[in-house]
C-alpha positions in Angstrom: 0.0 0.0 0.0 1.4 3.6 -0.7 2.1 5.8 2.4 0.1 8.5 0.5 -3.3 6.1 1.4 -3.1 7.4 4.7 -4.1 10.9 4.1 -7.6 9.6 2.7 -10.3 11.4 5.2 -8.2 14.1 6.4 -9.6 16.8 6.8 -7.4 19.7 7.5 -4.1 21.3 6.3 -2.1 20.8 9.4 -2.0 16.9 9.2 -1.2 17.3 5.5 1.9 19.5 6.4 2.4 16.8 9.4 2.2 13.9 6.7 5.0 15.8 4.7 2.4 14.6 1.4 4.8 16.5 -1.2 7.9 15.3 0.0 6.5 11.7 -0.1 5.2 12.3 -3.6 8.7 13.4 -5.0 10.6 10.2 -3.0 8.0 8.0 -4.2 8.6 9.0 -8.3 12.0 8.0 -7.7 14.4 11.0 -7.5 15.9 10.0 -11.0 12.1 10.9 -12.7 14.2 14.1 -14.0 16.9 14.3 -15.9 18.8 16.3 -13.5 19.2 13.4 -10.4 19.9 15.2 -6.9 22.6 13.9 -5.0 23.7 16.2 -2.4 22.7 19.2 -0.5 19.8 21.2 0.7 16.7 21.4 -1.6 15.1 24.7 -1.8 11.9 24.2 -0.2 10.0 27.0 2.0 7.8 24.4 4.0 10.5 21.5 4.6 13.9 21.2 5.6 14.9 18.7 2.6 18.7 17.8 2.6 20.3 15.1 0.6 23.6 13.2 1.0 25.0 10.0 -1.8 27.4 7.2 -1.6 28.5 4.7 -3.7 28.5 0.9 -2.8 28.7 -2.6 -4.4 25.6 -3.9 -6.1 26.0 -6.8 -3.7 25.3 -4.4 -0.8 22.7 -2.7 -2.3 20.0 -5.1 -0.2 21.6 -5.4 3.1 21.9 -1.7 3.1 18.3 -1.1 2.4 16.7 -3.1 5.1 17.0 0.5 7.1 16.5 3.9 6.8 19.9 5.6 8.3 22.6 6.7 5.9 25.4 3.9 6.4 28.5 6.2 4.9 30.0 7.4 7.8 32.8 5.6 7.7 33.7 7.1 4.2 36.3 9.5 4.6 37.9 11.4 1.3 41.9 10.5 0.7 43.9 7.3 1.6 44.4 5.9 4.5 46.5 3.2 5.7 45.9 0.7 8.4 48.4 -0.8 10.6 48.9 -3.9 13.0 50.9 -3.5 16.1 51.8 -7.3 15.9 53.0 -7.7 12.1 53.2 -4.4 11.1 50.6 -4.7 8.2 49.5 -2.2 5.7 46.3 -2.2 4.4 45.6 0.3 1.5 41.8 1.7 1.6 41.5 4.7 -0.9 38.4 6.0 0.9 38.8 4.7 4.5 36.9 1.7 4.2 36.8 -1.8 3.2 33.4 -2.0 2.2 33.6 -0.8 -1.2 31.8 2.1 -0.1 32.5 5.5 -2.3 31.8 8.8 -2.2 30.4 11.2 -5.2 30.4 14.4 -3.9 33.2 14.7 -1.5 33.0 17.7 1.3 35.9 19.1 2.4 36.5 21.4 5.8 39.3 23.4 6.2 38.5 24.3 10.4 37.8 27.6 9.6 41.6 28.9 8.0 40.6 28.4 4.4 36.7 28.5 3.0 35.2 25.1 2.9 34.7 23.6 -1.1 32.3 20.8 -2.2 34.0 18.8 -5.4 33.0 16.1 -7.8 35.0 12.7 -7.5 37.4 12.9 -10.0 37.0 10.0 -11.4 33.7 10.9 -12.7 35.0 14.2 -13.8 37.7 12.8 -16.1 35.2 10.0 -17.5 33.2 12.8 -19.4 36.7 15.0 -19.7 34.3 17.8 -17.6 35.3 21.2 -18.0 34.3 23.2 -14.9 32.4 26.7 -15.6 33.3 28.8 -13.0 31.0 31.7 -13.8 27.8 29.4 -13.9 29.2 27.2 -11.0 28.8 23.8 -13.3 30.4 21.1 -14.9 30.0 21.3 -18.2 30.4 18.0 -21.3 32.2 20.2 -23.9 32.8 17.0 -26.4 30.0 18.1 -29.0 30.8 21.8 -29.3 27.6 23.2 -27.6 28.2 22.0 -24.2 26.0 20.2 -21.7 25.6 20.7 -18.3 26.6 17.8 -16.2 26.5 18.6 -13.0 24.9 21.7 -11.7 25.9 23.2 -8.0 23.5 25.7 -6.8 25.1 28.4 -3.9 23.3 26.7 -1.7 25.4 23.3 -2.1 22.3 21.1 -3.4 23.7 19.5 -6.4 22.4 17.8 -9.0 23.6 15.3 -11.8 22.6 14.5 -15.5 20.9 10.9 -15.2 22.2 10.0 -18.5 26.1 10.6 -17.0 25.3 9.5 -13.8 23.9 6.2 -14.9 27.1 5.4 -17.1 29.0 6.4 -14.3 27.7 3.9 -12.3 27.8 1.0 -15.0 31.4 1.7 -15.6 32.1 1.7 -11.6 29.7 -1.5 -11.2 28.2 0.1 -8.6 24.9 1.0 -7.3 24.1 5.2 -5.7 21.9 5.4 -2.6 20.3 8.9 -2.0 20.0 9.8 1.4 17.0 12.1 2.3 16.6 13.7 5.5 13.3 15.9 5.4 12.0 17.7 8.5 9.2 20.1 9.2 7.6 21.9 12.1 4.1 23.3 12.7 3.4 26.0 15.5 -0.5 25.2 16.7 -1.7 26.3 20.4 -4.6 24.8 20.0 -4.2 21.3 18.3 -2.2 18.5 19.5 -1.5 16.1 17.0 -1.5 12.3 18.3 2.2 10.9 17.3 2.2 8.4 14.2 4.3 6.8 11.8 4.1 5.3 8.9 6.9 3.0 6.6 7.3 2.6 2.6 8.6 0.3 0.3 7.9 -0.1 -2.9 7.8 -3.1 -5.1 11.1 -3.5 -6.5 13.3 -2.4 -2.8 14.9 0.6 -4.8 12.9 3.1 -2.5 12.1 3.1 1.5 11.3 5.4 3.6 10.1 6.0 7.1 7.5 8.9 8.4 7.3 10.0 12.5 5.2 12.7 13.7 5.4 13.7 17.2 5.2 16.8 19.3 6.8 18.8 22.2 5.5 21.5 24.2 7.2 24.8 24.8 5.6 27.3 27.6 2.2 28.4 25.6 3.6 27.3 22.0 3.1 23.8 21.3 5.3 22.1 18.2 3.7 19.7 16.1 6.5 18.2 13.9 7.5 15.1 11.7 10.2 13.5 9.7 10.9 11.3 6.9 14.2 9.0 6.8 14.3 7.7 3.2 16.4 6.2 0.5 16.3 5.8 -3.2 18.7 3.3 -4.8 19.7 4.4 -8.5 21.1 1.9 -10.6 23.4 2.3 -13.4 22.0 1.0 -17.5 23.9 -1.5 -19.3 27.1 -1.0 -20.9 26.2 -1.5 -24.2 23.6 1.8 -23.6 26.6 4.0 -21.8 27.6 5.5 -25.0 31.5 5.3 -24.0 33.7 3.2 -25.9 33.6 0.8 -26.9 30.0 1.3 -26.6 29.5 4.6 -28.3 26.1 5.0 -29.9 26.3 4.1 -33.5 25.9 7.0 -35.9 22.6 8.2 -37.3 22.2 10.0 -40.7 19.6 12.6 -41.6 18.5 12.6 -45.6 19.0 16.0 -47.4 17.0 17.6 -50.3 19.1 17.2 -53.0 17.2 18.3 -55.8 13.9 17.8 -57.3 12.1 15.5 -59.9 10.1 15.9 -62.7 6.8 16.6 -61.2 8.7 19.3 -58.9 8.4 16.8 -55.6 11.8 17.2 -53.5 14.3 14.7 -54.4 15.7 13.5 -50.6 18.7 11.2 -50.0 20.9 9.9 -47.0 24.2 11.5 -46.3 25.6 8.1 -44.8 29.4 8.6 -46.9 28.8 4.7 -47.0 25.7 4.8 -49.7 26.9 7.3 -52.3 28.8 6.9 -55.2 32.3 7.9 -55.7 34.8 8.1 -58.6 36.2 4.5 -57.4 32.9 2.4 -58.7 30.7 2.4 -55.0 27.0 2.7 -55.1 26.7 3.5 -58.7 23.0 4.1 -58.9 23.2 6.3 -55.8 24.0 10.3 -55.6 27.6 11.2 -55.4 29.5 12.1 -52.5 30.1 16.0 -54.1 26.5 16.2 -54.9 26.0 19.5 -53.8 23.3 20.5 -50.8 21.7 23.5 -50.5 20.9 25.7 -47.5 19.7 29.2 -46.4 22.1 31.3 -45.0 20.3 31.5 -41.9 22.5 28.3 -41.2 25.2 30.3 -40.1 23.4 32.2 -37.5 24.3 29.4 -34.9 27.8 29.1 -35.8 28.0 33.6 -35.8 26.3 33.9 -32.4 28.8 32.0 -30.8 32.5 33.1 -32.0 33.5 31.6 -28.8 33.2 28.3 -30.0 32.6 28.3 -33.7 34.6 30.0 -36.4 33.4 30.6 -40.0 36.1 31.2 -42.5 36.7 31.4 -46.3 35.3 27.8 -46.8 34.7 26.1 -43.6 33.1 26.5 -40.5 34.7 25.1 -37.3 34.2 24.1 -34.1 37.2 24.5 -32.1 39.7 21.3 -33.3 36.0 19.2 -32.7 35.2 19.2 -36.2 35.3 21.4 -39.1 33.0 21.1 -42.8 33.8 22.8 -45.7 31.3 24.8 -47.1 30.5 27.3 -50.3 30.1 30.2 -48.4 30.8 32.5 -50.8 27.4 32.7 -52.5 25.3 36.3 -51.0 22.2 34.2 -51.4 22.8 30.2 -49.9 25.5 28.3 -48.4 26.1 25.0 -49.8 28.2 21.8 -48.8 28.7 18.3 -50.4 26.1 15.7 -49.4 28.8 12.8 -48.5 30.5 15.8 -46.0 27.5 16.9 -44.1 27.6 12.9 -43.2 31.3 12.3 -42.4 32.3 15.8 -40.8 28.7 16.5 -38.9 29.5 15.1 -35.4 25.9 14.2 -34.3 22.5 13.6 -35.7 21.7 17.0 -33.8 23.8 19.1 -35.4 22.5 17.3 -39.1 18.9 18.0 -38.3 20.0 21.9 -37.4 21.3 21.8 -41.1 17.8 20.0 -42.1 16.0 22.6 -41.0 17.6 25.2 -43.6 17.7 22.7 -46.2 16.1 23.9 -49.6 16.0 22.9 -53.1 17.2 26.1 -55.4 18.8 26.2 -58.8 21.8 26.9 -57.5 25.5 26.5 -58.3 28.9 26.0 -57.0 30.7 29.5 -56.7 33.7 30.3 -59.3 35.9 29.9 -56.3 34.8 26.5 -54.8 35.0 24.8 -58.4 38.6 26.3 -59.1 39.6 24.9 -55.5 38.1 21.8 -55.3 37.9 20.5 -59.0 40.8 22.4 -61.2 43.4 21.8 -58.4 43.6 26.1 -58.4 44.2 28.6 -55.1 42.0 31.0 -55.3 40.4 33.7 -52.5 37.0 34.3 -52.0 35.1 37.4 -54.0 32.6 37.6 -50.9 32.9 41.1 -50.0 33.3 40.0 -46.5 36.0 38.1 -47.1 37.4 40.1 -49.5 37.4 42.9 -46.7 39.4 40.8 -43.6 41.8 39.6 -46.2 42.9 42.5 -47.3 42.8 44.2 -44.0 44.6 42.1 -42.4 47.1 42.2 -45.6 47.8 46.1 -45.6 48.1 46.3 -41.7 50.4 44.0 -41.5 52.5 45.9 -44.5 52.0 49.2 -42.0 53.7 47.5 -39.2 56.6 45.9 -41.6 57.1 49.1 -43.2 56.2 51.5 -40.6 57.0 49.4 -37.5 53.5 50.2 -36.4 50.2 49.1 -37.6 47.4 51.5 -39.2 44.8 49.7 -37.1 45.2 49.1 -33.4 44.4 45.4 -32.3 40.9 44.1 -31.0 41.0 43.4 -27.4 40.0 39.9 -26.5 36.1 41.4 -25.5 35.8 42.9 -28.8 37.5 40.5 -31.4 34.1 39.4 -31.9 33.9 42.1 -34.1 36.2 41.0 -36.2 35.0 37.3 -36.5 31.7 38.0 -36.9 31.1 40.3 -39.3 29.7 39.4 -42.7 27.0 40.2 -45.2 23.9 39.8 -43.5 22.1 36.6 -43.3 19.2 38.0 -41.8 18.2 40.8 -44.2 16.9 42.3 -40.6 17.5 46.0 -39.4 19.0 44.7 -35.7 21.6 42.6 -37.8 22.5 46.0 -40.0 23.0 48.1 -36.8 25.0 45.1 -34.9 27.4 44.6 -38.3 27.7 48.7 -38.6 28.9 48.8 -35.0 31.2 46.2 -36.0 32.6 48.2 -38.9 33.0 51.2 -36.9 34.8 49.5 -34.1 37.6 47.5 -36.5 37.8 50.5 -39.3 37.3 53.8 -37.3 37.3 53.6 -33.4 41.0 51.0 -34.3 42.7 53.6 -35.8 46.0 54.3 -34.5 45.5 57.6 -34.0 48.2 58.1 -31.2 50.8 57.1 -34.1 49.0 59.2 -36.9 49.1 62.5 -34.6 53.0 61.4 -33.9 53.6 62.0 -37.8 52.1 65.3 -38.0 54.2 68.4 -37.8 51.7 71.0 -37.8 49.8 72.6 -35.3 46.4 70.0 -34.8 45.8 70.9 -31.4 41.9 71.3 -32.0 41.8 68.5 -34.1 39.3 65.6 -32.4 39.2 62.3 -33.5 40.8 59.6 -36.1 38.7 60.6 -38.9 40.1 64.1 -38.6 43.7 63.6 -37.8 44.3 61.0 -40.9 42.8 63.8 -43.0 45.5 66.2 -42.3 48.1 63.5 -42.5 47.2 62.7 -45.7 47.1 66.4 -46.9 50.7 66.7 -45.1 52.0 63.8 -47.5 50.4 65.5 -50.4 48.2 62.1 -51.0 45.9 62.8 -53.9 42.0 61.8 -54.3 41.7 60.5 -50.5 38.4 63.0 -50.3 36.1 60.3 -51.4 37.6 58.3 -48.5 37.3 60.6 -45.6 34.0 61.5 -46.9 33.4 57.4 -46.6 34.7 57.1 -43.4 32.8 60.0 -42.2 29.3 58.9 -43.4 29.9 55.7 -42.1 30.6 57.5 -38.7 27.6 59.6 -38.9 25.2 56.2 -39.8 26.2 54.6 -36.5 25.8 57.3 -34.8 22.3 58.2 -35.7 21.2 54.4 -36.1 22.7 52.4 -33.4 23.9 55.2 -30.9 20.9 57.2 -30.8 17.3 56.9 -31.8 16.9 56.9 -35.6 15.0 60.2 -36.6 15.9 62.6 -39.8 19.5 62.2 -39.3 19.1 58.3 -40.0 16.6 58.9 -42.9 19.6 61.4 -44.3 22.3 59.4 -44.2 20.4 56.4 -45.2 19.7 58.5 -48.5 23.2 59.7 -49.2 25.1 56.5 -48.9 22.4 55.1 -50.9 21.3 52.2 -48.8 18.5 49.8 -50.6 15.7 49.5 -48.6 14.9 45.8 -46.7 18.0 44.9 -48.9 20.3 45.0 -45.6 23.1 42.4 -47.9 23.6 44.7 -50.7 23.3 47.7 -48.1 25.9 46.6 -46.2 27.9 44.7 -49.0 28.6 48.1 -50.8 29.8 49.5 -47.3 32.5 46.4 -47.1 33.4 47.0 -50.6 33.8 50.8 -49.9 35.7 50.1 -46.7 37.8 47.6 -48.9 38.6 50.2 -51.2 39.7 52.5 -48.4 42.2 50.0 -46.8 43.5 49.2 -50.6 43.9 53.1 -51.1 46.3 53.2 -47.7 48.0 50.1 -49.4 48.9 52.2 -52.6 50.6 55.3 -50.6 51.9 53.4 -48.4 56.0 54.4 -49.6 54.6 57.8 -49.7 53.4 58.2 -45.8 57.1 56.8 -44.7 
C-alpha cells in the first residue's frame, strides 16, 4: 500500500503538512524521474527542511543496506588511508577509508575555519566525461560536442544535481549502485491542536525506495510544536554498458536525408548522407547520388555558428568548431550556403547538429561559386570574391605591410572582448535591421574607433591641437603627405561614422533617414546595403596600401 493512502479522510491542512504529502510524492517517483538526479545538498523548499547526501556501494550491498532507513556512509572518509597492525606491522591500502567498497560522489571538504570550505565532484567521474568546470555558472559542463551540456549543476546553496544519462554510465562503468540519502523535517506552530504521534513505513515493489515517516510533538511554555520526519532512501542503478555510450560502446551514428534536388513533377528529391551509400569516382553505389552532390541551405544556417565566435569559427570555406570538427562549405554565394552531401555525413558530429542543417535545407537552382570549383575540381588557389571576405583579407594584408614598413600598424588590435567584431562580421544573413546596426557597429569599431590615432598624430608636424578624432587627424596626414584623391575616403569614413551614430547610438529620426539616402542604402535589402559598405571600406584599406611608400 502507498504511504500517500493514509491521508484519505483528512480533513485539514495541518496533518497534511504533518504527513510531509509532497515530499513523499517526490521520493515516491524515484528521484531520478528528472533528468537532472539530486545527489547532495539542501533542496530549496519553503515548507520543509529537505537535505540530501549519496554514496557509492557494491551492487551486492545494495539489499543489506536497504533493510534500514539511516545513511550507512559514515565511515567514508575522502583521501587514503592506511591501516596498521601492532603485531606484524601490516599495511592495508583503503583509498576512501573503508573496506566495504563504499565511495563517495560528492566529496566535502572542511578546512576548520583557516581556508573556506569547497564541495567537489570525484574525480573520477569528472575525467570519465573530460568535464570542463564553468566557474562563472558554477557547473560542470560536457564540452565534447561543441555546444556544451551541463553535467552537473551546483547551486550556492550546495544542493547539487547530476545529469541521469552521465550519472547512470558512471555507475555502470564503476559497477556500482548510488543510494540517496534524504533527510526531510518540518515543524508546525499550533496552540490549539495536538496532533496524536504516528508513523508510517514505505517500500515499494522493486526495494529501490524506503522510507520512514514520525510525527510527534513537544511542548514549549504556551507554544506547542507539532513536527515530523521522513528517513528515506532511493537506490539508482546504473544502465547497461552496451547503452553507456562510451567506448567501446558509443552509440552508433545516425544519418539525416538532405534535399538534393527535385524531380520531374517538382516533388523534392531526398537522399541519405551516410558517406557509405553514395557513389564515388572508385565504382561504389553507382545508382546512388555522389558524394560532391552539392546541398543547399539558407544562410540562416550560419546564425548558430556567428552567435557564438566563442566556440565556432566561420572562415573562407569552412566553419569550425574548435579542433572538434570542421565542414567545408560554399560560403561565398550572397544568397545560400552549400556543402557536399557525403561531408554533411562524415564531418557532422551528431545527428543533432544534421537536423540543425535540415531545418535550412532547400532545393534552389543553385550552383557552385567560381571559387569552390577552381579549389576543389581544377586543383587552383583561389580567394574568396565575398565582399566579407574580401574585406578581412585585405585588412589584415595592408596592416600588416604598416607594421613591416612603418614598425607600427594602421589599425590598433581588438581586445580579447571585442575580437568578436572581427569574427563575426559578414553580409547579413538575416536581411533584418537589428543585424545591420550590430554589423555597422562592428565596422566602426575594426575601421574607425581601431585607428591608431596616437601614431597618426605622432607623424604630423603642424599645429592639430583642436583636431578631435581619427577621422580628422588622418585627414591632415594625408594632406601633409600631399596624398591625392583621398576626399572620397574621408567623406566614406565619415558617413559611415555619422550612420552609427544616428542608427545604433541614438534613436533613428531625420539624421538616420539622411544618411540612409546619401550612402544610398537599398531598402529591406540590408546584404547589398551593407555589401557596398564592405566593398567601400575595402577600397579604403586598398587606397592606404597604394601610398603606403609615400606616408614613410
Amino acid at each position: 500500500m502507498s504511504g500517500l493512502d493514509v491521508m484519505e479522510g483528512m480533513v485539514f491542512m495541518d496533518k497534511k503538512y504533518l504527513y510531509q504529502v509532497d515530499i513523499r510524492e517526490w521520493i515516491e517517483d524515484g528521484l531520478d524521474a528528472e533528468i537532472m538526479v539530486p545527489v547532495s545538498g539542501n533542496r530549496v523548499d519553503k515548507k520543509y527542511d529537505v537535505y540530501i547526501q549519496s554514496f557509492l556501494l557494491p551492487i551486492d550491498a545494495v539489499e543489506a543496506d536497504m533493510e534500514n532507513d539511516m545513511y550507512n556512509a559514515h565511515s567514508m572518509e575522502p583521501g587514503i588511508t592506511v591501516y596498521g597492525s601492532w603485531e606484524n606491522d601490516e599495511k592495508v591500502y583503503h583509498r576512501w577509508g573503508n573496506g566495504d567498497g563504499f565511495e563517495p560522489l560528492i566529496i566535502k571538504r572542511n578546512f576548520n575555519g583557516v581556508a573556506a570550505d569547497s564541495i567537489e565532484v570525484a574525480e573520477e567521474f569528472r575525467l570519465l566525461f573530460n568535464l570542463y568546470f564553468n566557474s562563472q555558472k558554477n557547473e560542470y559542463v560536457d564540452v565534447s560536442n561543441g555546444e556544451g551540456l551541463t553535467v552537473v549543476k551546483m547551486n550556492d546553496n550546495g544542493y547539487i544535481t547530476i545529469h541521469k544519462r552521465y550519472l547512470k554510465t558512471y555507475l555502470a562503468v564503476k559497477e556500482k549502485a548510488l543510494i540517496i540519502h534524504i533527510d526531510s523535517r518540518c515543524v508546525a506552530l499550533d496552540a490549539s491542536k495536538k496532533v496524536a504521534e504516528d508513523g508510517l513505513v514505505y517500500r515499494n515493489d522493486e526495494n529501490s525506495i524506503f522510507y520512514t515517516l514520525n510525527i510527534g510533538n513537544t511542548s514549549t511554555g504556551t507554544k506547542r510544536e507539532n513536527y515530523s520526519y521522513i528517513f528515506g532512501k532511493n537506490v539508482i542503478w546504473g544502465c547497461s554498458l552496451c547503452d553507456s555510450n562510451i567506448w567501446p560502446y558509443n552509440e552508433e551514428k545516425n544519418y539525416v536525408d538532405f534535399v538534393i534536388g527535385i524531380d520531374e513533377n517538382g516533388k523534392e528529391i531526398r537522399h541519405t548522407c551516410n558517406p557509405s551509400c553514395l557513389s564515388n569516382y572508385y565504382g561504389a553505389n553507382p545508382t546512388a547520388p555522389h558524394y560532391l552532390t552539392p546541398v543547399y541551405f539558407d544562410t540562416a544556417v550560419l546564425n548558430k555558428y556567428y552567435s557564438k565566435p566563442e566556440i565556432y569559427k566561420i572562415e573562407d570555406g569552412i566553419i569550425r568548431c574548435g579542433v572538434l570538427w570542421a565542414i567545408y562549405v560554399d560560403n561565398s554565394n550572397p544568397d545560400y550556403v552549400s556543402a557536399y552531401l557525403g561531408d554533411l555525413g562524415r564531418d557532422l558530429p551528431s545527428e543533432s547538429e544534421q537536423h540543425y542543417w535540415r531545418g535550412f535545407n532547400k532545393a534552389v537552382g543553385g550552383k557552385l561559386s567560381p571559387t569552390k570549383v577552381k579549389r576543389d575540381f581544377m586543383c587552383i588557389a583561389a580567394d574568396s570574391e565575398s565582399p566579407d571576405f574580401v574585406f578581412k583579407r585585405t585588412y589584415r594584408r595592408v596592416n600588416q605591410a604598416y607594421e613591416d614598413r612603418l614598425g607600427w600598424p594602421l589599425f590598433l588590435p581588438l581586445t580579447e572582448q571585442d575580437a568578436y567584431n572581427f569574427e563575426t562580421l559578414r553580409i547579413p544573413v538575416n536581411n533584418s535591421i537589428a543585424e545591420m546596426d550590430m554589423l555597422v557597429l562592428s565596422l566602426v569599431k575594426i575601421l574607425i574607433d581601431s585607428m591608431n590615432e596616437k601614431k597618426i598624430t605622432s607623424q604630423l608636424t603642424g599645429n592639430y591641437e583642436k583636431l578631435v578624432g581619427s577621422i580628422s587627424k588622418l585627414e591632415a596626414w594625408l594632406v601633409e603627405k600631399n596624398i591625392e584623391n583621398s576626399d572620397e575616403h574621408i567623406k566614406f569614413l565619415r558617413n559611415l561614422q555619422e550612420l552609427r551614430s544616428s542608427g545604433t547610438g541614438h534613436r533613428k529620426g531625420k539624421g538616420y533617414q539622411k544618411i540612409t539616402k546619401t550612402l544610398d542604402m537599398k531598402n529591406e535589402n540590408y546584404a547589398e546595403t551593407f555589401s557596398n559598405l564592405l566593398n567601400c571600406a575595402t577600397g579604403f584599406i586598398n587606397f592606404m596600401n597604394a601610398n603606403l611608400e609615400k606616408m614613410v
